[in-house]
N, C-alpha and C positions, 0 to 999 in steps of 0.2 A: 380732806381726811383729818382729822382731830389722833391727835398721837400725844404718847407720853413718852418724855427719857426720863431713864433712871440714872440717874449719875451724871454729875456737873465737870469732870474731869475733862482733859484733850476730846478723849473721843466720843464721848455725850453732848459737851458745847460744840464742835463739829458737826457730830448727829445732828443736833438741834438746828444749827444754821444754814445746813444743805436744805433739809427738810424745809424751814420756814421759806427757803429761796423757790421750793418748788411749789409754794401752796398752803403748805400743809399749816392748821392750827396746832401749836404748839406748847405743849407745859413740861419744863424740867422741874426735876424733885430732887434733892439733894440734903444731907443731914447738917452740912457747914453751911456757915454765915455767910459765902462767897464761893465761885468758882475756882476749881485747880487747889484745894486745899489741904488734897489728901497726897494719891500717888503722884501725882503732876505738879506736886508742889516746889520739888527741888533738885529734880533727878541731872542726870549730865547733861544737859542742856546740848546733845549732839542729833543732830538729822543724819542718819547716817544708814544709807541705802547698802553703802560698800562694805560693811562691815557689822554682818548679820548673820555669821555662824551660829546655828541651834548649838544648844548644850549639847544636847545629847550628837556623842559622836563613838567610834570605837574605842575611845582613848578614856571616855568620863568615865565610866565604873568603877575602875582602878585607882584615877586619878582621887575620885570622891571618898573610897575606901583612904586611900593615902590620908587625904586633906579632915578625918570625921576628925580627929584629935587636937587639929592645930585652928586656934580661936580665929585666926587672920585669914583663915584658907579663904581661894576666891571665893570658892561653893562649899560649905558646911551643910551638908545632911546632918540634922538632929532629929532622932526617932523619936517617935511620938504615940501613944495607943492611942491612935486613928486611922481608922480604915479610909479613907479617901487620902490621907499620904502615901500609904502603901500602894495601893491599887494604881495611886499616879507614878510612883515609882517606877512600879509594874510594866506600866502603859511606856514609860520614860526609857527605859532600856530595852522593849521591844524595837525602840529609834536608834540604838546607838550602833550603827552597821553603815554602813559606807550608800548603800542606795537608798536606805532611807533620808540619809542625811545630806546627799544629791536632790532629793526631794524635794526635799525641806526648804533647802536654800531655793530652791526655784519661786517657789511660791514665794517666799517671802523677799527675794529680789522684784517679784514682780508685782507685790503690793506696793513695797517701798519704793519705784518708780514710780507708781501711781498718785503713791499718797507725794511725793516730792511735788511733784507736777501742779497736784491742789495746794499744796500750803504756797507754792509761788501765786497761782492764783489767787488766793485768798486773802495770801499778802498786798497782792499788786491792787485789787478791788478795792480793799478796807484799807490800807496805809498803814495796818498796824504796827508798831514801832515796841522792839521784844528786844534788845543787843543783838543786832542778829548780824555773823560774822559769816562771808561768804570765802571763805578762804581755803576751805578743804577739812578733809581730817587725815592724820598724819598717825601713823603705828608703830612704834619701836621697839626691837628686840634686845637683849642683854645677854643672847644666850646663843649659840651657833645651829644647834637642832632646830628651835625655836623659828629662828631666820629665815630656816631651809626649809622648814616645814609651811612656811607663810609663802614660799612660790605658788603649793599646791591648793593653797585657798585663792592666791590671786588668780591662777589657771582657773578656779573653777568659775568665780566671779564674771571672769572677764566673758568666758563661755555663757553667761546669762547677759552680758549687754554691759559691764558694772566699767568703766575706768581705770580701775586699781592695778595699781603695778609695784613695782620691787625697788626701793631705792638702795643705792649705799647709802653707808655712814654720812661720808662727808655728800652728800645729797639732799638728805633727811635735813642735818646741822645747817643747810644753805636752806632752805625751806623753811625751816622754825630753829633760828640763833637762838632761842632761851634756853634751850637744851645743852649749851657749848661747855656749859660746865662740868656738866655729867658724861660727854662725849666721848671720853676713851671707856667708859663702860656700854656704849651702843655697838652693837655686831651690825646693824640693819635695820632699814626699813620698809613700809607699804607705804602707800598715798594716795589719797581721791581727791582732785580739785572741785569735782561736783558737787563732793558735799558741806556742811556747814550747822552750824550752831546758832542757837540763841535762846533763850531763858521761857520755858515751858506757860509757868503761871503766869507771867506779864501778857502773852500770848491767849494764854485763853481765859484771860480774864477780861483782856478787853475784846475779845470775841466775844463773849456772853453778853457786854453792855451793846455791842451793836446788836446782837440778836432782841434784846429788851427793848433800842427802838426801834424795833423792824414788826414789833407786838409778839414775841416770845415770852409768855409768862413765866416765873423763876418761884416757887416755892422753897426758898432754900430755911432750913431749922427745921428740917420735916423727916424725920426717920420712916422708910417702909417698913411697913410692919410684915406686909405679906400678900401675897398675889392672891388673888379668889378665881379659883377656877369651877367651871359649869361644861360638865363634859367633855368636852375635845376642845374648849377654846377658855380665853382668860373672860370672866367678866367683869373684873372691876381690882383696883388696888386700895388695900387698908394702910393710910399714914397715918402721921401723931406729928404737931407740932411740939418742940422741946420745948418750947416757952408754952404752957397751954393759953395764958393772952393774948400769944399771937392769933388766935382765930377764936376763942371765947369758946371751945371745945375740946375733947380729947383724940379723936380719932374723926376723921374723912373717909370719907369711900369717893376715890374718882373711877371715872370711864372713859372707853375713850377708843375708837376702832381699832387701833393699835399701839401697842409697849412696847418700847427698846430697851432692855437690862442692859445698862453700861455703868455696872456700880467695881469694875474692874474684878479684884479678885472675892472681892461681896458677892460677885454675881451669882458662884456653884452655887451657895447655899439656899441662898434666895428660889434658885431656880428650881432645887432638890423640894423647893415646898410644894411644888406642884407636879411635882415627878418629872423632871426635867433634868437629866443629869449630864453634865458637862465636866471632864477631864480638867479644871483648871485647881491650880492650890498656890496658894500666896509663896511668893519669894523676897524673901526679907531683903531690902539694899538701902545701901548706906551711903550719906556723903558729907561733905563737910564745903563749909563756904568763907574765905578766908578774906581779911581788907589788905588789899597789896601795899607792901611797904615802896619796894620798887615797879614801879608801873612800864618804865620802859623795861627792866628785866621780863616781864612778864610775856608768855607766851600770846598770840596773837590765832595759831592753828589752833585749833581743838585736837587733841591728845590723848591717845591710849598707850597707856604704858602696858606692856604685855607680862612683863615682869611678875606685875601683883594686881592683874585686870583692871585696873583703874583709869578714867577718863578723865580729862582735865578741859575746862573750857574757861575763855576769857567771857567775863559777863559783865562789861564797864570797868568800876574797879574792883572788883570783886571776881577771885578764882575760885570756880566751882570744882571740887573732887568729888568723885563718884564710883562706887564698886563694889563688889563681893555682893555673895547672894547667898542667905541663909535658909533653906528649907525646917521651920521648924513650929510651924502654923499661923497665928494671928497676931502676935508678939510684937508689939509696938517699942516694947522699952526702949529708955537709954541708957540708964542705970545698972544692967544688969553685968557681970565680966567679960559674957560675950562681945556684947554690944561696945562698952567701953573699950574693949581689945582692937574692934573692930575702927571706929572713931579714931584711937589713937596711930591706930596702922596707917589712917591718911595722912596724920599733920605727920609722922613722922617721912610718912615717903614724900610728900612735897620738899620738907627740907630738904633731904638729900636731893632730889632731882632739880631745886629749884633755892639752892641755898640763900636764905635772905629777902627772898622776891615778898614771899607772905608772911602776915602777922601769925605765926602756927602757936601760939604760945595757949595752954590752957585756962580754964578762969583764975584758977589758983596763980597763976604767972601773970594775970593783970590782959591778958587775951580777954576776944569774944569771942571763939569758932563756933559757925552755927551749923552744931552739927543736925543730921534729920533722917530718918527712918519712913521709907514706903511701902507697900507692901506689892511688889510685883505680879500681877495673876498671870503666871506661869502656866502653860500648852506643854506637854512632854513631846511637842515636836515644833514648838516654840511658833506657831502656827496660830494666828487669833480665830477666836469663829463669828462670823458675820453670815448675819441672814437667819431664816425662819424658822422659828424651831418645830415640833410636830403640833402645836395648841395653835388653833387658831387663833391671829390678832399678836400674837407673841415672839417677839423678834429679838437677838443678842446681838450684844456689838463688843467683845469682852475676852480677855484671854493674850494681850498684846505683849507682855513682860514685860523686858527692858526696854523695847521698842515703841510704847504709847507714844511717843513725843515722835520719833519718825513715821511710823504710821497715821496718825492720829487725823488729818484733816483728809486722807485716802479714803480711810477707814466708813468715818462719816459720812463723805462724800458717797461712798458706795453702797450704804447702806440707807440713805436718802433715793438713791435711783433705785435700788431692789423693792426699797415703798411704793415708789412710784412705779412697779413695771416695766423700769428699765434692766438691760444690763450692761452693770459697770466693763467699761474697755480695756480688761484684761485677763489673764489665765489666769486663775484662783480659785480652789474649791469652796466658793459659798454653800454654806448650810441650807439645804432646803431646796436648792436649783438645779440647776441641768445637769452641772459637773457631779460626778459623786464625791461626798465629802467623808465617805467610808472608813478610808486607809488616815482620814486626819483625825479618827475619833467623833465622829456621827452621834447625835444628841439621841437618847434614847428615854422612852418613858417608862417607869415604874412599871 
């Protein structure tokens, strides 16, 4: 079968490499010079099965009203006259209730097993070499509610298969010493040794060169223009080289039996051109990547500070910060107050948690931090959608959030075997299949 991905990110160059492993002729299309250039460019660098709470819970609504004013909030809602932010809103707080969000977490513990399972595979097949630290992830609180309230996520965890359990203080400090500093401000922590980190783009960027010689062809400086549809199915996609040299034209038409849209949170729009409409809306997140002054100070676990949601992972020598998520459309900047508010809220909480370890200084102070902005395609039940949508020939793999890097080789992997007729070996509502995918927001046409 002759298939196209859209989008060169985790879960496109994964798409791509199941697929070519099962047969399939393959071309990705992507608007960057290279793979992993966009959302997967710099995100936390955590695989993290154990620690997968959807936003939406009984507590967000409140908490978001709290947080619209304050620039540093984890989750900044900023309104916008757009109806597909509202409507996802809409859709977002139909989830925030206790069964739903039982739900939620099911599904999505039971992709992240899946997707774990493949990127071991895929590592052990190709050898690919990404910093990748097998050590766990580690969660610490500063706050006693906070603490207490992390029993009831570990209970629920554990109840889906997951490891995770409750450390004390001095438990947590014996586990990851780079913390000793900051130690009389920790109440508590979680812990999963199962799971592990390692740096997104390196990963799927040499995934992509194995898939090129495996015969994956790669169109990348190729903007989609737009899907062409012919009644109930796609017939063809209109690109555009950026450089018009590169092909001595302005625009292509490819074909091809079938499409995977994995352009992340590109994808609604995209998909709205054909009447296809999908619940997903960008969520801004931010991180920053620091050169370690002190290398043995430096954490060794990957790390969420609970405090100010942010994730910390060792990536060689370089510490990766990661967090906060802005609802407020397609907004790339870094210049803007927000944005800058948001940036500096990391170099400053590394200091504190990590006094001295990183170079945190600004460029003004003679620093580099490279900071970076992705745009998360956010599910209001934080829920990706994989599989068929009602067009024939026309299949999504899109909708992961903060999760593309832990899900991401599952993902593909699964969405490789539903090309093929297979089905993937786990409970999950794919789009289009036996399960109903109803209650997860079901693709619906124009």
């Amino acid at each position: 079968m002759k298939t196209i991905v859209l989008g060169a990110g985790i879960i496109g160059i994964s798409t791509a490499w199941h697929l070519r492993e099962r047969g399939h002729e393959v071309t990705v299309v992507d608007r960057q010079p290279d793979a992993a250039l966009e959302t997967s460019f710099a995100n936390a660098a955590q695989i993290s099965v154990s620690y997968c709470e959807p936003w939406a819970n009984r507590e967000a609504p409140w908490k978001a009203l709290k947080w619209m004013f304050d620039k540093e909030a984890p989750l900044l809602f900023r309104p916008q006259l757009d109806w597909e932010q509202w409507r996802w809103c809409l859709k977002f707080l139909a989830q925030c209730n206790d069964t739903a969000f039982a739900r939620n977490v099911q599904q999505i513990v039971a992709l992240g097993a899946y997707s774990h399972a493949a990127l071991k595979e895929l590592v052990r097949v190709t050898g690919i070499e990404y910093h990748r630290l097998e050590r766990g992830i580690a969660h610490f609180y500063t706050d006693q509610k906070s603490f207490d309230d992390a029993a009831h996520a570990v209970e629920l965890m554990r109840r889906f298969g997951v490891q995770r359990r409750v450390v004390s203080r001095d438990e947590l400090l014996a586990i990851e010493p780079a913390f000793r500093a900051y130690g009389d401000r920790i109440t508590g922590g979680t812990y999963t040794s199962t799971d592990e980190s390692g740096d997104a783009r390196v990963f799927t960027q040499a995934l992509a060169r194995r898939c090129a010689e495996r015969g994956v062809q790669f169109l990348y400086g190729h903007d989609v223009l737009r899907l062409n549809r012919s009644g109930n199915a796609i017939e063809s996609i209109a690109i555009r080289a950026r450089q018009e040299s590169a092909t001595g034209q302005k625009d292509q038409i490819l074909k091809a039996d079938a499409v995977v849209v994995a352009c992340g949170s590109y994808s609604a729009p995209l998909l709205r051109g054909v009447g296809v409409h999908l619940p997903i809306y960008p969520g801004k997140g931010y991180s920053a990547t620091f050169p370690l002054l002190k290398p043995e100070g430096a954490p060794m676990v990957s790390t969420i500070d609970d405090g100010k949601k942010i994730a910390m992972s060792r990536l060689g020598n370089v510490l990766r910060v990661a967090g906060t998520i802005e609802l407020g459309g397609y907004d790339l900047s870094l210049d803007s107050p927000v944005a800058r508010a948001r940036c500096h809220m990391l170099s400053r909480r590394i200091e504190t948690i990590l006094p001295g370890v990183c170079d945190t200084r600004t460029p003004e102070e003679g620093g580099d931090p490279q900071y970076w902005t992705g745009l998360r395609p956010a599910t209001p039940t934080n829920i990706p959608f994989i599989g068929r949508t009602p067009l024939h020939g026309l299949w999504v793999n899109a909708g992961h959030g903060t999760l593309g890097w832990t899900h991401g080789a599952g993902s593909g992997k699964a969405m490789a075997e539903l090309l093929s007729g297979e089905r993937p070996a786990m409970d999950f509502a794919f789009l289009g299949g036996d399960t109903p995918a109803t209650a997860y927001g079901a693709p619906r046409l124009a």
